[in-house]
C-alpha positions in Angstrom: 31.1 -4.7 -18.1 32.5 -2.1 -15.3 31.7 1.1 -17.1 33.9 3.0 -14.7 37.0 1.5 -16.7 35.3 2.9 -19.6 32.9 4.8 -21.7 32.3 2.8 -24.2 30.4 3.2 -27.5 26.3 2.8 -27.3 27.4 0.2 -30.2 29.7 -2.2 -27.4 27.1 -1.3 -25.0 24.6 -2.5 -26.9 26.0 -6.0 -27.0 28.1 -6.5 -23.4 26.5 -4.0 -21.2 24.5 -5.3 -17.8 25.7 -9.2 -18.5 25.3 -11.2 -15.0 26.7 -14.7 -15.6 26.1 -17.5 -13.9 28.3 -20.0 -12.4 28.2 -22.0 -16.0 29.6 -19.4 -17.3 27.4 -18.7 -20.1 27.8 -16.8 -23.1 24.0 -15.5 -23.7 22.5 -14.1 -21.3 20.7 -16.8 -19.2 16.6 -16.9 -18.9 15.7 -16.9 -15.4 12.1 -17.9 -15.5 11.5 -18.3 -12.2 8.7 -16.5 -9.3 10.4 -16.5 -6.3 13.9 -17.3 -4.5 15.0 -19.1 -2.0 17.6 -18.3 1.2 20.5 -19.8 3.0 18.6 -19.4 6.3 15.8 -17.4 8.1 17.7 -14.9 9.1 19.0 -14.3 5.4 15.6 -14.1 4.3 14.4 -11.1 6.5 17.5 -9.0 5.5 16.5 -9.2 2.0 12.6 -8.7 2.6 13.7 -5.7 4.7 16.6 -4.3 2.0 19.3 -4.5 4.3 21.0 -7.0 2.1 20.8 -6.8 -1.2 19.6 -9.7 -3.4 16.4 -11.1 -5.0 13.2 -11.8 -3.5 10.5 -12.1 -6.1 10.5 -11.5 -9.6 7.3 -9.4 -9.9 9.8 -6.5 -9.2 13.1 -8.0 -9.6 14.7 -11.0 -11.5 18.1 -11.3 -13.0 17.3 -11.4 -16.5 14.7 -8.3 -16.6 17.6 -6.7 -14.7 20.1 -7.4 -17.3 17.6 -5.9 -19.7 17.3 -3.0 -17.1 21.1 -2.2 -17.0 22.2 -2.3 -20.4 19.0 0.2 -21.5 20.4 2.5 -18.5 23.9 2.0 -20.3 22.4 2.7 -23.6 20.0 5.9 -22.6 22.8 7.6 -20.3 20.6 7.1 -17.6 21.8 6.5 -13.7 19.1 3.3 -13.3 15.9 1.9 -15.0 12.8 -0.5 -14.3 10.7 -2.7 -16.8 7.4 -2.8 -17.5 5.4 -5.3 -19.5 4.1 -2.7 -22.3 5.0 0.5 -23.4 1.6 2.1 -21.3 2.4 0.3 -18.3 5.7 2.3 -19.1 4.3 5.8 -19.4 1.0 5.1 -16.8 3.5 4.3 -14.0 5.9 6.9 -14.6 3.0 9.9 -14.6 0.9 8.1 -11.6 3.9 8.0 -9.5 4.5 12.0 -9.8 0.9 12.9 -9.0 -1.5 12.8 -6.2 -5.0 14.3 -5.9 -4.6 17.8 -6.1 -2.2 17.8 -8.7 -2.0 19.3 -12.1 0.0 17.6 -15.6 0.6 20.0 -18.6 1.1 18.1 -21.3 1.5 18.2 -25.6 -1.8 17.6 -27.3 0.1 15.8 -30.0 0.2 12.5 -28.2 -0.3 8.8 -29.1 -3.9 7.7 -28.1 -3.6 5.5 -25.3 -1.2 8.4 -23.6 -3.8 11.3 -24.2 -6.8 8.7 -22.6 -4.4 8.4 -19.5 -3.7 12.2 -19.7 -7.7 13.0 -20.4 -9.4 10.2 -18.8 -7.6 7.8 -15.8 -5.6 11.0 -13.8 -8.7 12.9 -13.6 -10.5 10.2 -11.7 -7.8 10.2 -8.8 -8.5 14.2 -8.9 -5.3 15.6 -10.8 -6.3 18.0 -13.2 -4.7 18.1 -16.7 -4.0 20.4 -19.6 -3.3 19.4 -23.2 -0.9 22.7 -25.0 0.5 22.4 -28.6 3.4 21.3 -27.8 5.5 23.7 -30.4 4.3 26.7 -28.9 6.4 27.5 -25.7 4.7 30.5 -24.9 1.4 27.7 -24.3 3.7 25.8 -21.7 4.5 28.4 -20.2 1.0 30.1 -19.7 0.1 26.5 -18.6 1.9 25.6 -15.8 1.1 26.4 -12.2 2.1 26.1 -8.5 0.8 22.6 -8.3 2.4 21.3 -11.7 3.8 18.3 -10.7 4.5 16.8 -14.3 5.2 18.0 -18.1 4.5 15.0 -20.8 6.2 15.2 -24.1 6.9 12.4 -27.1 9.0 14.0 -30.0 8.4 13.2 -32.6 5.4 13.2 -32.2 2.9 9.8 -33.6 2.1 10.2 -36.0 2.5 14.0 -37.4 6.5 14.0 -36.7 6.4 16.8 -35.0 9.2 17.8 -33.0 9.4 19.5 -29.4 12.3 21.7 -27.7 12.9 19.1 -25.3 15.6 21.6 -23.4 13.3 24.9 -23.2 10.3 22.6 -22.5 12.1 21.3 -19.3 13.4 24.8 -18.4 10.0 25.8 -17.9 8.7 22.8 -16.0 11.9 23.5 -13.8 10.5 26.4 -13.1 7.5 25.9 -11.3 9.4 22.7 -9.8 7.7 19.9 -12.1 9.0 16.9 -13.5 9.8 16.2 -17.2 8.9 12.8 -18.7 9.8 12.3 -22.6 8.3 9.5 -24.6 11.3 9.1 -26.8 10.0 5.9 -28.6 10.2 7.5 -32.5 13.7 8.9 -31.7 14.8 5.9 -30.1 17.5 6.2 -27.5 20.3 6.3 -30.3 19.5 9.7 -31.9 17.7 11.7 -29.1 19.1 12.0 -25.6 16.5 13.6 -23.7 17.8 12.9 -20.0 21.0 14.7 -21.8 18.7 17.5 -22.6 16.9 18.0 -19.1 14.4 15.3 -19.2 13.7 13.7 -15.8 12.7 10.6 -17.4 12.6 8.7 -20.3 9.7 6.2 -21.3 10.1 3.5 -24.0 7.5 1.0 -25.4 10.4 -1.7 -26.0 7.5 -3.1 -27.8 9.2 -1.0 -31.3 12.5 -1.0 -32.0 14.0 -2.5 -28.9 12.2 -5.6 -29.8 12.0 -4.9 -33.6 11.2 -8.4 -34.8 7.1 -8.3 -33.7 7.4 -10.9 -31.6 6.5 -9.7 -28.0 5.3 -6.3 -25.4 7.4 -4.8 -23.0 8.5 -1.3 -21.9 11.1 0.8 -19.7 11.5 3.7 -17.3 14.7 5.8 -17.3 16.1 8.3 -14.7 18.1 8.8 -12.1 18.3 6.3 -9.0 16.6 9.0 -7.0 13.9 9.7 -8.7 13.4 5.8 -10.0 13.0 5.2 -6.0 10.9 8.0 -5.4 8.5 7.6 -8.2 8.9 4.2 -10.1 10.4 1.7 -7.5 7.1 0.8 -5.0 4.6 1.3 -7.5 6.1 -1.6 -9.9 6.7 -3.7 -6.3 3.3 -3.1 -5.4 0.9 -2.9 -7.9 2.7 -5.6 -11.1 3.3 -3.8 -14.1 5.9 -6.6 -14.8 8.0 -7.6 -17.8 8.1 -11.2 -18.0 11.6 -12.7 -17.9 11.2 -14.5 -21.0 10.1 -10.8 -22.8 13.4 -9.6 -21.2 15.6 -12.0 -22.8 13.8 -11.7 -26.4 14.9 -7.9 -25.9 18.2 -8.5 -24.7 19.0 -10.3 -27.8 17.4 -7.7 -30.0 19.8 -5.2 -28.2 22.0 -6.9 -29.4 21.1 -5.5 -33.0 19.4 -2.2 -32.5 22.1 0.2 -33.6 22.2 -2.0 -37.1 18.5 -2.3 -37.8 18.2 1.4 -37.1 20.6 2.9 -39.4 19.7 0.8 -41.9 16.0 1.3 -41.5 16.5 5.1 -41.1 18.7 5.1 -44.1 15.8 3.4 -45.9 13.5 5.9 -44.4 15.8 8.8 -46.1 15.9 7.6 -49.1 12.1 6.6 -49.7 11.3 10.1 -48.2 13.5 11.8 -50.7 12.0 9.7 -53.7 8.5 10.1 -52.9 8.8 13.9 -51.8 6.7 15.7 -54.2 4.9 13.1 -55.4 1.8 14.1 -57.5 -0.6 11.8 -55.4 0.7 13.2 -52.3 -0.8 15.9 -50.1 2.2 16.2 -48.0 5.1 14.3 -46.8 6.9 14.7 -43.3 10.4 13.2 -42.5 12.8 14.4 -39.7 15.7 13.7 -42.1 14.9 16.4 -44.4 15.6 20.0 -44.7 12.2 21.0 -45.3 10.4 19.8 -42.0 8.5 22.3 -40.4 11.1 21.8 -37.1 14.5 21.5 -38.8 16.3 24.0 -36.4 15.3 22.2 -33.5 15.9 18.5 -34.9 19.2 19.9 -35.6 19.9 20.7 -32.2 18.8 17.8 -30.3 18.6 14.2 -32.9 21.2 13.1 -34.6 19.1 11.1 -37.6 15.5 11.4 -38.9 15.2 8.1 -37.4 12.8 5.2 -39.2 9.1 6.8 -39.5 7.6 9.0 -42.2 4.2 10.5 -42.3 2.5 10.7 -46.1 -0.7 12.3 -46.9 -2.5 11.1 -50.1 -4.8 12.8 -51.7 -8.9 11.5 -51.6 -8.9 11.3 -48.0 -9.7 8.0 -46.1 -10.6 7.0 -49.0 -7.6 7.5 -51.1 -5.8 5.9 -48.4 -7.4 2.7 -48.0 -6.9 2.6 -51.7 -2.9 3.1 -51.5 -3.1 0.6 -48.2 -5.0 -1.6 -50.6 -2.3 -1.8 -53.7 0.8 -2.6 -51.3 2.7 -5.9 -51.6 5.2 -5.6 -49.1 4.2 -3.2 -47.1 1.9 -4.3 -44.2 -0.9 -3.2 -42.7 -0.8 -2.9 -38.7 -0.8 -0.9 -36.4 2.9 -1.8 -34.5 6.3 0.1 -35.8 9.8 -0.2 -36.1 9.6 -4.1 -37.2 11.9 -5.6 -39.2 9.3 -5.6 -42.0 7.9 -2.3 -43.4 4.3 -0.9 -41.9 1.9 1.4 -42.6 -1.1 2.5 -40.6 -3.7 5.1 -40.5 -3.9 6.7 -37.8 -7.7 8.6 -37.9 -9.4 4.2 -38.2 -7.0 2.7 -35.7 -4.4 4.5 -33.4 -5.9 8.2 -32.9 -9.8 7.1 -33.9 -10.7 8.2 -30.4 -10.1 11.7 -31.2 -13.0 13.7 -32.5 -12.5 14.8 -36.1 -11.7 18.2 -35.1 -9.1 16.9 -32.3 -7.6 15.7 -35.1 -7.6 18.3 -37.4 -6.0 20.2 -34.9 -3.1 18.2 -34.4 -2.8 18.0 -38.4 -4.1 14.2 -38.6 -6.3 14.1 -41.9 -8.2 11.5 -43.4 -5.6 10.3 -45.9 -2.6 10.3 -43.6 -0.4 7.3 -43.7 2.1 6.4 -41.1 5.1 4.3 -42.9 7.5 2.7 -40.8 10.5 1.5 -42.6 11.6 -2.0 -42.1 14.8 -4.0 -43.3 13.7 -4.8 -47.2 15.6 -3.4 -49.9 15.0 0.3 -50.0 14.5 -0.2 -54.3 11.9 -2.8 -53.4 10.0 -0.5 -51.1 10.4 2.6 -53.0 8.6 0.6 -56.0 5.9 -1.2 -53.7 5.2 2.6 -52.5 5.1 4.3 -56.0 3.1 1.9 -58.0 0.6 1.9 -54.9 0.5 5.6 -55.1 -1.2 5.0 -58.8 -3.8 3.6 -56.9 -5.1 6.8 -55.5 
């Protein structure tokens, strides 16, 4: 699909973008599940070992399937080039590890999910790059944070699992300034209502483990930039070190690709109309939806998203235990701790996701006992909206 003919709608993209077929001229996109490659001679061989012809070599950094999944997410984010991971950490660890060195510093939003903040916290500290953690609404806390040797600023809007949202634009204005790097964890938004590389992101992370897959049924996870900084930053580490997507992974998402735009619009018009029913609610502390006039961001949504996208945060009143209560009473909601599935989910966050956190970590990022996240899935929106309400009765 030669996009310099023309730019086509993320939609068609969606469906034909990247497709490499083979000399049986397939219509899916074939599964190359293969380690290594062989060449017409010697000579062949050491050109493409030493990348002076192009052309595979080993599929723990390149195979043609994972790079079919590769180019169409590029096509789809906007983005120049991209590389796979096999999770959605492998996604954001190797895009933050190949920024710093010892010596370095990250800023980055306090709001984050909990594997992110342990990498943030924990793993960069031990290779000596210093981090701080700022709330990631308060641009006058960016900017006091960075320095000289800010190398990176780390961002997910919305945020998991508070929805909050950050000024992508201002937030990369300031790491601009002090000559850092912006990486966005755009995984809520999805690449279909937030462009953040469009915005002045440097790069984009994805766990394709949510929507992109969307059907539960396997990990993976993608890097986004430009070429330049994907072979400055991204390129050698995946070569070297393995944080590969497997090829079979690759063609699961390339099918689900396929799809995304549908599930999403209908999830995220599910998402709408449950948070509109249930806003209000007697049982409910709070509720938090992108979509709706009243979220504490609403200007800035406005200005960078396009949709409230597919996740709500509800707070029920009796705590953890009122929660486990509601949890308790669902019939087609499930349990887990995974997100934009087909089928509708609900977690809470302070016993599984963000249980790391002391309580008054998570008091400060607005995580209470009796918050809910509720990811909206394909059911009938009636059939949720009632498996929702007559749970709340529970509480």
């Amino acid at each position: 699909m030669p996009a310099s003919e023309r730019e086509y709608r993320p939609e068609t993209r969606l469906v034909h973008a990247g497709t490499l077929r083979s000399e049986f001229a397939e219509t899916s996109e074939a599964l190359f599940l293969t380690q290594g490659y062989v060449y017409d001679s010697a000579e062949q061989c050491e050109l493409r070992f030493s990348g002076k012809e192009p052309g595979y070599v080993y599929s723990r950094y390149s195979n043609p399937t994972v790079s079919m999944f590769e180019q169409r997410m590029a096509a789809l984010e906007g983005a120049e080039t991209a590389r796979a991971t096999a999770t959605g950490m492998a996604a954001v660890t190797t895009a933050l590890m190949g920024l710093v060195r010892a010596g370095d510093h990250v800023v980055a939003a306090k709001a984050l999910f909990g594997g992110c903040r342990w990498v943030v916290e924990e793993w960069l500290p031990r290779f000596g790059v210093e981090s701080t953690l700022v709330d990631g609404a308060d641009l006058a806390q960016w900017k006091k944070a960075v320095r000289k040797n800010t190398k990176v600023c780390f961002l997910e809007t919305p945020t998991n699992p508070t929805l909050e949202v950050i000024d992508i634009a201002e937030v990369a204005k300031i790491a601009h300034s002090v000559g850092a790097k912006l990486v966005v964890d755009n995984v809520f938004a999805t690449p279909l209502y937030q462009s953040p590389l469009k915005l002045g992101a440097d790069c984009v992370v994805y766990s394709a483990t949510k929507h992109i897959d969307g059907q539960g049924r396997c990990l993976g996870g993608v890097i986004l930039g430009s070429e330049k900084f994907i072979q400055d930053h991204v390129h050698q580490i995946i070569r070297q070190t393995g944080p590969s997507l497997s090829p079979f992974n690759a063609w699961l998402m390339l099918k689900s690709l396929e799809t995304l735009a549908v599930r999403v619009a209908r999830q995220t018009e599910t998402a709408a109309k449950i948070a509109d029913k249930l806003a209000g609610h007697p049982k409910l502390v709070r509720l938090i939806y992108p979509g709706r006039a009243d979220h504490p961001q609403a200007d800035i949504i406005k200005k960078q998203m396009s949709a409230g996208s597919t996740l709500i945060a509800l707070e029920v009143k009796g705590g953890k235990a009122g929660a486990f209560r509601f949890q308790n009473a669902l019939k087609l909601t499930r349990i887990t701790n995974n997100l934009g599935d087909a089928k509708s989910l609900i977690t809470h966050p302070t016993t599984t996701t963000h249980q790391r956190l002391t309580p008054e970590q998570r008091a400060e990022l607005g995580i209470g006992d009796g918050l809910l996240r509720f990811s909206a899935g394909l059911e009938h929106p009636d059939d949720l909206i009632e498996d929702l309400s007559e749970a709340l009765e529970a509480v």
